[in-house]
C-alpha positions, 0 to 999 in steps of 0.5 A: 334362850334359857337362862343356865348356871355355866358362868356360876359354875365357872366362877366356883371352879376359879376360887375353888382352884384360886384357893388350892393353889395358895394352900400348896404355895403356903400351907398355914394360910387360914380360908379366912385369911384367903378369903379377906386378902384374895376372895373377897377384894375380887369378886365380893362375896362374903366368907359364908357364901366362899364356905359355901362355894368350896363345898359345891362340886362345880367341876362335876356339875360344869362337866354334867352341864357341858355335856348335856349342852352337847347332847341338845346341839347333837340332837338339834342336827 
């Protein structure tokens, strides 16, 4: 089996939603803030590496790769 980006996808989408759902809840919050008092206790990663999951499409790219895991299990059949 080879090896594939879902996890990393799914991992984006979390803080990606995380982060949206703090900035409606609380409109001044700083990404800076978010990413010391939230990101960066769970799941370790630096504030330039945060800067740079919110700028990846991960919902598209996790529904391209969903949808071409789909279309090999079709044509496995």
């Amino acid at each position: 089996m080879a090896y594939n980006n879902k996890n990393y996808w799914k991992r984006i989408v979390d803080i990606q939603e995380w982060v949206l759902e703090l900035q409606e809840n609380n409109e001044d919050i700083k990404l800076k803030t978010i990413h010391k008092n939230y990101i960066y206790p769970k799941y370790r990663i630096s504030y330039k590496t945060f800067s740079n999951y919110l700028g990846i499409p991960a919902k598209r790219n996790l529904k391209k790769y969903e949808e071409t895991q789909n279309n090999q299990t079709k044509l496995e059949l």
